[in-house]
NUVO-938705 format. One record per atom (N, C-alpha, C): residue number from 0; residue in one letter; atom name; x negated, y, z negated. Coordinates in Angstrom, 2 decimals. Layout:
@resi = NUM; resn = A; name = CA; x = X; y = Y; z = Z $
...
END
This chain:
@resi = 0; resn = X; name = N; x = -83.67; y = 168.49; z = -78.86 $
@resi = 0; resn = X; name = CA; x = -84.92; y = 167.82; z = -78.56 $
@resi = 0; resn = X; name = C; x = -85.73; y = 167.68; z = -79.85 $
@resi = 1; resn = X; name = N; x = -86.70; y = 166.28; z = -80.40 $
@resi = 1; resn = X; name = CA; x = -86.73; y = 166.19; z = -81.27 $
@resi = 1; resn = X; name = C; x = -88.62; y = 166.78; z = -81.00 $
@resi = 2; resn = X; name = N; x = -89.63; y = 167.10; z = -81.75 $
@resi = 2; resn = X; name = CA; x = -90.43; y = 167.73; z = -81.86 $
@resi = 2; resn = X; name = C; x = -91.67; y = 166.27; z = -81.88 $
@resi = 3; resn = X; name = N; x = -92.62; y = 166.69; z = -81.46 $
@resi = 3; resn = X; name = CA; x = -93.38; y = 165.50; z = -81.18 $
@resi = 3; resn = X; name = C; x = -93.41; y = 164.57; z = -82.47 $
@resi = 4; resn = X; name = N; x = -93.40; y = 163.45; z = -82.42 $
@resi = 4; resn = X; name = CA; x = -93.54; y = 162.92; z = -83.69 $
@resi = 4; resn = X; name = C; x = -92.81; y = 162.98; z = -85.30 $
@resi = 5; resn = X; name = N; x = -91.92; y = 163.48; z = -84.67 $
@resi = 5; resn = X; name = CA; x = -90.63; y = 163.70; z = -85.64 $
@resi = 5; resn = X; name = C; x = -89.61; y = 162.28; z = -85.81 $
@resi = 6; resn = X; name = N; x = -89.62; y = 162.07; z = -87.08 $
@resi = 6; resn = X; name = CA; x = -88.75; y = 160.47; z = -87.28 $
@resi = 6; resn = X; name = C; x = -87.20; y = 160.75; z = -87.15 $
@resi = 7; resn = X; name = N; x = -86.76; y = 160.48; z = -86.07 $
@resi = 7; resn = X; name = CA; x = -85.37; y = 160.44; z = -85.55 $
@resi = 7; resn = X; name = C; x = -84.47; y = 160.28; z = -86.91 $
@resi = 8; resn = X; name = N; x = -83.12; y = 160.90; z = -87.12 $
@resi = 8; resn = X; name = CA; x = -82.16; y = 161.12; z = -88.14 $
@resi = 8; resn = X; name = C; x = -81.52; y = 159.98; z = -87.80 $
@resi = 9; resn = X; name = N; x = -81.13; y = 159.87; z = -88.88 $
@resi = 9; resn = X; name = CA; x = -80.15; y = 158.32; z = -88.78 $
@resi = 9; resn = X; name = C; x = -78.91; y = 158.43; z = -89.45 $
@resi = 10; resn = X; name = N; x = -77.87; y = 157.79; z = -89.35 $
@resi = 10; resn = X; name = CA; x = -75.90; y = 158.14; z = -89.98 $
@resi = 10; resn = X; name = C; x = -76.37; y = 157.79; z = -91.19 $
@resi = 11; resn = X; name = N; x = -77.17; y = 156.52; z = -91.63 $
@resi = 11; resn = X; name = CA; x = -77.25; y = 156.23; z = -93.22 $
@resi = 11; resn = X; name = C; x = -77.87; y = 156.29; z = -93.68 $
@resi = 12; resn = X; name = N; x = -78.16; y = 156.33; z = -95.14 $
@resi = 12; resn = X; name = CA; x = -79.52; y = 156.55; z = -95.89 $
@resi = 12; resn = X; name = C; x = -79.69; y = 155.12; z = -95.95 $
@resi = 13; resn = X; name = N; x = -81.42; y = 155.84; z = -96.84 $
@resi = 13; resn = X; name = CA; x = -82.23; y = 154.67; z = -96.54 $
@resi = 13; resn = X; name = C; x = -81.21; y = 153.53; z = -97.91 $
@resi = 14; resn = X; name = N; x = -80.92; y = 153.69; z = -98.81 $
@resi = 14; resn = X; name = CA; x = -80.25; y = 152.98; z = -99.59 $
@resi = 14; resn = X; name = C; x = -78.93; y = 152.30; z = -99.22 $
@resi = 15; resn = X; name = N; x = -78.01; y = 152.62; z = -98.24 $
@resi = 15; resn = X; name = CA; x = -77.18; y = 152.42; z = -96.99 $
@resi = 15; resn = X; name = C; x = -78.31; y = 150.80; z = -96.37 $
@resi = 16; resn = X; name = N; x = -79.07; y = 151.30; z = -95.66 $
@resi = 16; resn = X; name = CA; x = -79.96; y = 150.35; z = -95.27 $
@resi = 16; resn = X; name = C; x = -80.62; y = 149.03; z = -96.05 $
@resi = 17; resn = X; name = N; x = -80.86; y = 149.57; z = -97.23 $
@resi = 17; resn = X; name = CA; x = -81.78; y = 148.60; z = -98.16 $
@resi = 17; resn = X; name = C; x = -80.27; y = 147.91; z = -98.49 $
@resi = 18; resn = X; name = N; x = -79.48; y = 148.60; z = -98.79 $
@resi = 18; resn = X; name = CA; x = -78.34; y = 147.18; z = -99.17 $
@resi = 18; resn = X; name = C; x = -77.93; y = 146.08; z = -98.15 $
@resi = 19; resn = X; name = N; x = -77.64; y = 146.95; z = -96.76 $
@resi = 19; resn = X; name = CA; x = -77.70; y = 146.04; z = -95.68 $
@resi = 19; resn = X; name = C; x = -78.59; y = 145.22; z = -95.42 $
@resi = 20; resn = X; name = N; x = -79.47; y = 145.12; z = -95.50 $
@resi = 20; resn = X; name = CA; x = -80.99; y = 144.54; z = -95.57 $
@resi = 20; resn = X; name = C; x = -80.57; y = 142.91; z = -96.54 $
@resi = 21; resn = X; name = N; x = -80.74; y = 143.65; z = -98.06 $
@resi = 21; resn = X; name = CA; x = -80.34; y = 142.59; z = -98.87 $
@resi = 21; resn = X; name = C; x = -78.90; y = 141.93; z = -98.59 $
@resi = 22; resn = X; name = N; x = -77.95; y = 142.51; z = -98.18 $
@resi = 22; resn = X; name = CA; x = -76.44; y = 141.39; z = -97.67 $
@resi = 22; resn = X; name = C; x = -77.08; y = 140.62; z = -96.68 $
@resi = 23; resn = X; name = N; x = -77.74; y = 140.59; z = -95.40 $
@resi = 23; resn = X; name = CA; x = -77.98; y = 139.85; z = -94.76 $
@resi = 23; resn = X; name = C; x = -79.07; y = 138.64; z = -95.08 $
@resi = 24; resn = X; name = N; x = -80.04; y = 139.03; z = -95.87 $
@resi = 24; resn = X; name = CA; x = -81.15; y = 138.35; z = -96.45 $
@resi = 24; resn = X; name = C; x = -81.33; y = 138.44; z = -98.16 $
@resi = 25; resn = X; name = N; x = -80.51; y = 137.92; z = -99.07 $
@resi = 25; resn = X; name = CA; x = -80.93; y = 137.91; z = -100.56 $
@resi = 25; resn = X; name = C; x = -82.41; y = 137.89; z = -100.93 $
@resi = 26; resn = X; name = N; x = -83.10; y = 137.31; z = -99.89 $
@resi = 26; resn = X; name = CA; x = -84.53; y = 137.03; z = -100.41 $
@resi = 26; resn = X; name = C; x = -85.59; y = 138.03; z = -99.76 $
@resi = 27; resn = X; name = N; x = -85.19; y = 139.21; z = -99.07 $
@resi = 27; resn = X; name = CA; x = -85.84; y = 139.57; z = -98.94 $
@resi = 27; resn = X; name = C; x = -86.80; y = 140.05; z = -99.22 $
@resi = 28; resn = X; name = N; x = -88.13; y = 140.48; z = -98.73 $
@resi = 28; resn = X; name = CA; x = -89.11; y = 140.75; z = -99.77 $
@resi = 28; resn = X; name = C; x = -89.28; y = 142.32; z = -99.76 $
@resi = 29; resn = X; name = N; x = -90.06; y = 143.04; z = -100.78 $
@resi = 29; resn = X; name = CA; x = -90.04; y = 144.74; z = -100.36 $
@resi = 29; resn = X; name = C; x = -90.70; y = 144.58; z = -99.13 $
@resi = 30; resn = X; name = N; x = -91.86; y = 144.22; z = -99.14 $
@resi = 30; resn = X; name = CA; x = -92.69; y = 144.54; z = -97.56 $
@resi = 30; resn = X; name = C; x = -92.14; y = 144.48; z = -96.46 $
@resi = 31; resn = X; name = N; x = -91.39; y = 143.57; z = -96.06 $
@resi = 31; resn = X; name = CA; x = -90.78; y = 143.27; z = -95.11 $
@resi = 31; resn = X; name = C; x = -89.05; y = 144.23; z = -94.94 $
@resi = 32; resn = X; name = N; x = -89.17; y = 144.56; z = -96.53 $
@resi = 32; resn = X; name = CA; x = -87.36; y = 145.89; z = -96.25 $
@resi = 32; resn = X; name = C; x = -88.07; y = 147.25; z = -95.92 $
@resi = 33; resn = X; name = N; x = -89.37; y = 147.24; z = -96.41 $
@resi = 33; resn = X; name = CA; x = -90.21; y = 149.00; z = -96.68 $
@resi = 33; resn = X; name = C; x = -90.39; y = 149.06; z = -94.63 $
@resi = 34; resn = X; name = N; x = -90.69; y = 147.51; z = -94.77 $
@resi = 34; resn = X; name = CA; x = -91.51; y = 147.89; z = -92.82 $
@resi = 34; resn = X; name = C; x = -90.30; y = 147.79; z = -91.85 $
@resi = 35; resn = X; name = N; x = -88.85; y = 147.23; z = -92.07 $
@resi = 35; resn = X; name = CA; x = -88.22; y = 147.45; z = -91.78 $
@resi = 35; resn = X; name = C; x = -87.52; y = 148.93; z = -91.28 $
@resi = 36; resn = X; name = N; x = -87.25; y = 149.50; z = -92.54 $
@resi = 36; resn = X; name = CA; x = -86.96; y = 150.22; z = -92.59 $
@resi = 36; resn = X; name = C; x = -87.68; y = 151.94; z = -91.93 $
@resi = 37; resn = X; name = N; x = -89.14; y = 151.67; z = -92.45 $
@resi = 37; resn = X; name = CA; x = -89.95; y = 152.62; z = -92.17 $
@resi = 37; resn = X; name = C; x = -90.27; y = 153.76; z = -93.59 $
@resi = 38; resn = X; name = N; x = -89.95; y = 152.93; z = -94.34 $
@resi = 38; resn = X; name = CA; x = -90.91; y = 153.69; z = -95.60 $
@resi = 38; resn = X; name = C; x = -91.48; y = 152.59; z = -96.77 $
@resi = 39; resn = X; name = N; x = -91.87; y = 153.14; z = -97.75 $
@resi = 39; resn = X; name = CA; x = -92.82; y = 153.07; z = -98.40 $
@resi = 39; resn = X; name = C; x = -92.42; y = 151.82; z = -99.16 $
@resi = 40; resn = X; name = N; x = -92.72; y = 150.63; z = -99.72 $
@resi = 40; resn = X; name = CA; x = -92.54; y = 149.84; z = -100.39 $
@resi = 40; resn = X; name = C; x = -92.54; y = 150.49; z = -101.69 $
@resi = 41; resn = X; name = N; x = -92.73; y = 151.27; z = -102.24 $
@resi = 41; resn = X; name = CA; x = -92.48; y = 151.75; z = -103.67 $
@resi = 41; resn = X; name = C; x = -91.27; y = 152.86; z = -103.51 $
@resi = 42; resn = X; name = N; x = -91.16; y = 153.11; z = -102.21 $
@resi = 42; resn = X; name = CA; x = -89.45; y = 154.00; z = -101.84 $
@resi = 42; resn = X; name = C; x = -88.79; y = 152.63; z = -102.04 $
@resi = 43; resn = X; name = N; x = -88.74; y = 151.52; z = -101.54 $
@resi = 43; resn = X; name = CA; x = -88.04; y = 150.65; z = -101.73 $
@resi = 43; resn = X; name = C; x = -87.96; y = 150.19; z = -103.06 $
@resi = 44; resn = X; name = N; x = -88.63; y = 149.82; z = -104.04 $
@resi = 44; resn = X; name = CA; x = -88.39; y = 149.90; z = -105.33 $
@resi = 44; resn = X; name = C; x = -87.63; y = 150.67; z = -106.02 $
@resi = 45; resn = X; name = N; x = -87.81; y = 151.92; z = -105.76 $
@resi = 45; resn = X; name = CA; x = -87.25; y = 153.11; z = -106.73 $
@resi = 45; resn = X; name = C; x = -85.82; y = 152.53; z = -105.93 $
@resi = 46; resn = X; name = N; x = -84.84; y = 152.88; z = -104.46 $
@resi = 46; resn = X; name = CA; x = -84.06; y = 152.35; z = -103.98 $
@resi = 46; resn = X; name = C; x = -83.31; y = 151.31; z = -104.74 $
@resi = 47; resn = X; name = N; x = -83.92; y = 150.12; z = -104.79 $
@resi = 47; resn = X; name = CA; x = -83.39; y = 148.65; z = -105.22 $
@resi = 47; resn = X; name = C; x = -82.82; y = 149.32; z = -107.20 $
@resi = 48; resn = X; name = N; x = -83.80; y = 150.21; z = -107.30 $
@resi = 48; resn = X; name = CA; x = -83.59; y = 150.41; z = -108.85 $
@resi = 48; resn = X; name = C; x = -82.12; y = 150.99; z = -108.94 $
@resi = 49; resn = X; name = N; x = -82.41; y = 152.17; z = -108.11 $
@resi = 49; resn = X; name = CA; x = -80.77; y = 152.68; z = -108.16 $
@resi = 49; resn = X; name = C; x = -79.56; y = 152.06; z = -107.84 $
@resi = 50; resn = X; name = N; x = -79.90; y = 151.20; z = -106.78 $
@resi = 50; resn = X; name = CA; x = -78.41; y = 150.24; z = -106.33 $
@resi = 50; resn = X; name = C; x = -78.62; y = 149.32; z = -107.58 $
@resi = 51; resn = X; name = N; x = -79.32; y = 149.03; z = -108.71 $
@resi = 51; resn = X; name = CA; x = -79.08; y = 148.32; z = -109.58 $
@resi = 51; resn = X; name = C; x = -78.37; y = 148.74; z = -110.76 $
@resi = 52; resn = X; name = N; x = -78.90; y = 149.94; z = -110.94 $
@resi = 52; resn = X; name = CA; x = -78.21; y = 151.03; z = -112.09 $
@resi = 52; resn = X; name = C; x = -76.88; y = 151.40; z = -111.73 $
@resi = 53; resn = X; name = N; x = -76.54; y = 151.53; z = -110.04 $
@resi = 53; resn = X; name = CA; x = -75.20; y = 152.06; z = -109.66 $
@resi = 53; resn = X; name = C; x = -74.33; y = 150.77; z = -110.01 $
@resi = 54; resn = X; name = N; x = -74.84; y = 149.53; z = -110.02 $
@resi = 54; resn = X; name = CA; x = -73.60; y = 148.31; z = -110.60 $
@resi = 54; resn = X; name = C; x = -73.94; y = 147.53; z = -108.91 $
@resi = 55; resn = X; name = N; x = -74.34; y = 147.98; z = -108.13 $
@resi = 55; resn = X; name = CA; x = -74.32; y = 147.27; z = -106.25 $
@resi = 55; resn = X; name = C; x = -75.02; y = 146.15; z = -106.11 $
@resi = 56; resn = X; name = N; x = -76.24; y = 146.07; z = -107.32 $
@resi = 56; resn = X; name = CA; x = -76.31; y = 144.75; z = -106.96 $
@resi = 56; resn = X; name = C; x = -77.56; y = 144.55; z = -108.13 $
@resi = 57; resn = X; name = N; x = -78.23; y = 143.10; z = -108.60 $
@resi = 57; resn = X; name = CA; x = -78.60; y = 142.58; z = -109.47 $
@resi = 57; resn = X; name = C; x = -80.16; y = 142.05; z = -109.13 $
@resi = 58; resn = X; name = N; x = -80.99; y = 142.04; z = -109.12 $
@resi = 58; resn = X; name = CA; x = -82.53; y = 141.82; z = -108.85 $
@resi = 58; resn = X; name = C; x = -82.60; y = 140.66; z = -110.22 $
@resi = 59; resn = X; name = N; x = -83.05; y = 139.46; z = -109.62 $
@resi = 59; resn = X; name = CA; x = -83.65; y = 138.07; z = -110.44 $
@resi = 59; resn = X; name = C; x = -84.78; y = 137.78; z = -109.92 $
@resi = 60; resn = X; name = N; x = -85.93; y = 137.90; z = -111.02 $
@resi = 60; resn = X; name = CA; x = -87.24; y = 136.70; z = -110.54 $
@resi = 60; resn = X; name = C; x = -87.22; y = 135.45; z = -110.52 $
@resi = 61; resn = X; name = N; x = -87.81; y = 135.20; z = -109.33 $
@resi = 61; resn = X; name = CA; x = -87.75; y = 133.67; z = -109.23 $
@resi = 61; resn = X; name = C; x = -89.55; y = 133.66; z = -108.37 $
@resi = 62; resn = X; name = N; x = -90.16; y = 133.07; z = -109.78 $
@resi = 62; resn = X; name = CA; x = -91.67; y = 132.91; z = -109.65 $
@resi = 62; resn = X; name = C; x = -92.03; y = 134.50; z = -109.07 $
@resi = 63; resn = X; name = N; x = -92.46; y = 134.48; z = -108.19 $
@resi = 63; resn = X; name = CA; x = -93.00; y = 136.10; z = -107.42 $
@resi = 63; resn = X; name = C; x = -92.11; y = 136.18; z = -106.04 $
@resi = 64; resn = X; name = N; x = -90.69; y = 135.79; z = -106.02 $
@resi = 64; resn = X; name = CA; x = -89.57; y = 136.44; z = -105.45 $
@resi = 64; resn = X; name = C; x = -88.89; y = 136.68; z = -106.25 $
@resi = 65; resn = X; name = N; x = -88.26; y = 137.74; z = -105.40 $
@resi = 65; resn = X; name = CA; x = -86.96; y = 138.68; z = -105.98 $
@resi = 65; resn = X; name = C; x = -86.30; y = 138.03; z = -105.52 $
@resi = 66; resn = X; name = N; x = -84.42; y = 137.72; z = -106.06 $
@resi = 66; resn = X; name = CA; x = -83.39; y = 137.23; z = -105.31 $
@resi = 66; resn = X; name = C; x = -82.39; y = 138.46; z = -105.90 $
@resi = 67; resn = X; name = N; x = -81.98; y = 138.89; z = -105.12 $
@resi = 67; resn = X; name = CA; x = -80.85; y = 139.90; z = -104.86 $
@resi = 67; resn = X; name = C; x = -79.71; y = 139.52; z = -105.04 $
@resi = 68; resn = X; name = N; x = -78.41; y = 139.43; z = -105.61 $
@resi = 68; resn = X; name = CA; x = -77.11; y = 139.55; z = -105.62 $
@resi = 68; resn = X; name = C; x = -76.48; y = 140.74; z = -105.80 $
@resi = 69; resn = X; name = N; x = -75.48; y = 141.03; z = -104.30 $
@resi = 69; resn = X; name = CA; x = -74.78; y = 142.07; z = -104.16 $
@resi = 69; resn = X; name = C; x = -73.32; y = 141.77; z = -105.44 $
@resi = 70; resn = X; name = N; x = -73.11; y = 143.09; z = -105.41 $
@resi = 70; resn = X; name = CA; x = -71.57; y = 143.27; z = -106.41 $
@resi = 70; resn = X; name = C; x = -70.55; y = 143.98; z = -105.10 $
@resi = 71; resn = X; name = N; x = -70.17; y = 142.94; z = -103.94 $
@resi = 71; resn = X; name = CA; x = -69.46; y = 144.30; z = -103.62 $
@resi = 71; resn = X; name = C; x = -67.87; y = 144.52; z = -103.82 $
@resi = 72; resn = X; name = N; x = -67.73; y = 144.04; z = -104.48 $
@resi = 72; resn = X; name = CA; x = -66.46; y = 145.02; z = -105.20 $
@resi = 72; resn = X; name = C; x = -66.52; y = 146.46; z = -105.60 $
@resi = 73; resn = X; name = N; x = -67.88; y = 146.69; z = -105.63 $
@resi = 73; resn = X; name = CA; x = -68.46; y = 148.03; z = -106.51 $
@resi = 73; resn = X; name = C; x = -67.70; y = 148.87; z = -105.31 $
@resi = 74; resn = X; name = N; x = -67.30; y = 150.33; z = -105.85 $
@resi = 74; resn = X; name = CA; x = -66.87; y = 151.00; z = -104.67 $
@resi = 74; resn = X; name = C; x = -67.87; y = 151.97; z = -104.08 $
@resi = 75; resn = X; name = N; x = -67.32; y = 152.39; z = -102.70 $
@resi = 75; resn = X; name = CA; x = -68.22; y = 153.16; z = -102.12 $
@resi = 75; resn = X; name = C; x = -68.92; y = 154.30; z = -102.86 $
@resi = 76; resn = X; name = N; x = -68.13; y = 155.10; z = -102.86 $
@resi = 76; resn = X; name = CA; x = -68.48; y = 156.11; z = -103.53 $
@resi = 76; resn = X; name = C; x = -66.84; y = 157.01; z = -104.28 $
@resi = 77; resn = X; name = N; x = -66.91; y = 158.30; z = -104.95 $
@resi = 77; resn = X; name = CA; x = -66.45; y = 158.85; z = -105.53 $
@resi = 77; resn = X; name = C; x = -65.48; y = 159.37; z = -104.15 $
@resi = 78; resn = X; name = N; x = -66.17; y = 159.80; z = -103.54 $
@resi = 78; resn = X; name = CA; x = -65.34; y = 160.76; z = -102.46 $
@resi = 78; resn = X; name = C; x = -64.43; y = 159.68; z = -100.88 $
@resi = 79; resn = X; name = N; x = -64.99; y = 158.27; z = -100.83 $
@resi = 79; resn = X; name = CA; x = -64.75; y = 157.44; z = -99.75 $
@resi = 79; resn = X; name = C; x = -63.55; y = 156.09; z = -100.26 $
@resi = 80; resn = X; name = N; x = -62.78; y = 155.70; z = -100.61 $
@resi = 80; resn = X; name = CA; x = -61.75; y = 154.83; z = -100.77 $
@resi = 80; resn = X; name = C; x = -62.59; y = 153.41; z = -100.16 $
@resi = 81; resn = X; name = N; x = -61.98; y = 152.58; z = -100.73 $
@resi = 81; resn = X; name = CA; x = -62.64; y = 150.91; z = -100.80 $
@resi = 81; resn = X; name = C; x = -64.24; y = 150.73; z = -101.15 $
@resi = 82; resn = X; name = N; x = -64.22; y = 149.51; z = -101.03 $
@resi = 82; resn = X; name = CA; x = -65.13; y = 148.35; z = -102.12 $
@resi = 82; resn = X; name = C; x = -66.57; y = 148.65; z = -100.93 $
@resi = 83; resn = X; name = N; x = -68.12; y = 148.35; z = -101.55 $
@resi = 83; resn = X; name = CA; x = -69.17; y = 148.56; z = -100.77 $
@resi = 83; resn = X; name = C; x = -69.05; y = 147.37; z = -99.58 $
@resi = 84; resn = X; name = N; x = -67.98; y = 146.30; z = -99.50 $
@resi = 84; resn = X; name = CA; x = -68.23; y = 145.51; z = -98.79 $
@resi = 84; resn = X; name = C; x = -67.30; y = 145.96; z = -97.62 $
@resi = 85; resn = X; name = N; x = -66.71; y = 146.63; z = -97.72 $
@resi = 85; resn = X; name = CA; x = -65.95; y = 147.42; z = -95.87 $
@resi = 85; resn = X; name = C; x = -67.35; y = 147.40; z = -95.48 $
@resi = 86; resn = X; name = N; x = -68.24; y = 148.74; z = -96.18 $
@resi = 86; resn = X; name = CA; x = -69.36; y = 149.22; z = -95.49 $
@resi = 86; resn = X; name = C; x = -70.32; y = 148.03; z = -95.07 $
@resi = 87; resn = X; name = N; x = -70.64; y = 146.19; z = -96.09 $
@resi = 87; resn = X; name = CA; x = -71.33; y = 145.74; z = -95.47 $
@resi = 87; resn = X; name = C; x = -70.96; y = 145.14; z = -94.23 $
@resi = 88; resn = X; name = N; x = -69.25; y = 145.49; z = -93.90 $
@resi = 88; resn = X; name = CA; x = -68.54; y = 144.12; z = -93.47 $
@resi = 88; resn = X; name = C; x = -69.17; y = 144.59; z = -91.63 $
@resi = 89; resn = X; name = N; x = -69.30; y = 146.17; z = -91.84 $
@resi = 89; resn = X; name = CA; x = -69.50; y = 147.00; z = -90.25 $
@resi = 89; resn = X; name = C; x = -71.07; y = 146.49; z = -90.21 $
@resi = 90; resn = X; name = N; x = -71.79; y = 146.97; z = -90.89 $
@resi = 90; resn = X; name = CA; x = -73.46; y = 146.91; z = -91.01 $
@resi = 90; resn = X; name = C; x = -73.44; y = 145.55; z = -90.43 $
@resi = 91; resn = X; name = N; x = -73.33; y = 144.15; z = -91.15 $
@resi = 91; resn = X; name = CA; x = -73.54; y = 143.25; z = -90.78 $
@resi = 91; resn = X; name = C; x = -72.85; y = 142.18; z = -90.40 $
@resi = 92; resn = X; name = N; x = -71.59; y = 142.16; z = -90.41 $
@resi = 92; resn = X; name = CA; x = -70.50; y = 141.50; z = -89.71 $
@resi = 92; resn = X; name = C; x = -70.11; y = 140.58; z = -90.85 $
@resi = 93; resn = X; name = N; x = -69.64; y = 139.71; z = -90.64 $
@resi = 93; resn = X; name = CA; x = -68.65; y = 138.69; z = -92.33 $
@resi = 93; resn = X; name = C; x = -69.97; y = 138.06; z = -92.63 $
@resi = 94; resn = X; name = N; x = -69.56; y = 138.00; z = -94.10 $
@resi = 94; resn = X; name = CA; x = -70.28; y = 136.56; z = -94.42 $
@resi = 94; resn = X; name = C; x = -70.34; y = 135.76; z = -94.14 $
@resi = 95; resn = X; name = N; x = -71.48; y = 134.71; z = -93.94 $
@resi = 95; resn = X; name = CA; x = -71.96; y = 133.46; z = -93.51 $
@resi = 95; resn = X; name = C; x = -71.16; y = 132.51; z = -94.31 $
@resi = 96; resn = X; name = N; x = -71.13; y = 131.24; z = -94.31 $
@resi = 96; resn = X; name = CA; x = -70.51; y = 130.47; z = -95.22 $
@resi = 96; resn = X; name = C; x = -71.99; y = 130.06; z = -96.12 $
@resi = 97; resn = X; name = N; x = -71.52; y = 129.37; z = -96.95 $
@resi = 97; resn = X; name = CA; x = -73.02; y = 129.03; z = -97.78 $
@resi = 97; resn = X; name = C; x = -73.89; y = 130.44; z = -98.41 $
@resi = 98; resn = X; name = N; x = -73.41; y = 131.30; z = -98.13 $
@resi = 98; resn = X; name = CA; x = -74.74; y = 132.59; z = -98.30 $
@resi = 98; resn = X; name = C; x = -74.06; y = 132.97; z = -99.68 $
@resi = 99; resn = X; name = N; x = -74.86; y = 134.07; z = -100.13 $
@resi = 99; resn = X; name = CA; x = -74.60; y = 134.37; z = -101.56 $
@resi = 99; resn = X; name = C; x = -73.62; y = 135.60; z = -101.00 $
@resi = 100; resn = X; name = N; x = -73.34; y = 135.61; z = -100.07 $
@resi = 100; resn = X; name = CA; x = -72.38; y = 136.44; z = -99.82 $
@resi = 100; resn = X; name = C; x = -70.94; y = 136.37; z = -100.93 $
@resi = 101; resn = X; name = N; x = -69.89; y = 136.98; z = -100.48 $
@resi = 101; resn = X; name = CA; x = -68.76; y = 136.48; z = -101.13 $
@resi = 101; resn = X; name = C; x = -67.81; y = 136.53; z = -99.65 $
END
């Protein structure tokens, strides 16, 4: 039983999420991934920073949007076998045609 007002545990992290977020929507904006998600638009920054440093994906300005391009060839992780795109393929189902997907 979870304790009054306690934010329910979830299978993925929030960076799990913020990538899913950006595969489905390149343009997303922070406000709309932070309120999504349920944290902080500057958690989402620091986030976007690390999936950028890890190689997962690429942040471009365009005027006062961000446009996102995923890398997912990048692999999961050290300890999990295949590319980050198994993991987007469950999160959000195939790529669209036309999308910056691959």
């Amino acid at each position: 039983m979870q304790p009054s007002g306690a934010k329910p545990w979830t299978f993925l992290t929030n960076h799990a999420r913020v990538l899913a977020i950006v595969a489905r929507d390149p343009h997303s904006r922070v406000r709309d991934i932070a309120d999504h998600i349920g944290i902080t638009e500057r958690a989402v920054q620091r986030i976007a920073t690390d999936l950028e440093a890890g190689g997962y994906l690429t942040r471009t300005r365009t005027g006062r949007r961000t446009h996102y391009t995923l890398h997912p060839d990048q692999p999961l992780d050290d300890d999990l076998p295949g590319p980050i795109s198994a993991l987007l393929d469950l999160l959000t189902g195939p790529p669209r045609r036309g999308s910056d997907l691959p």
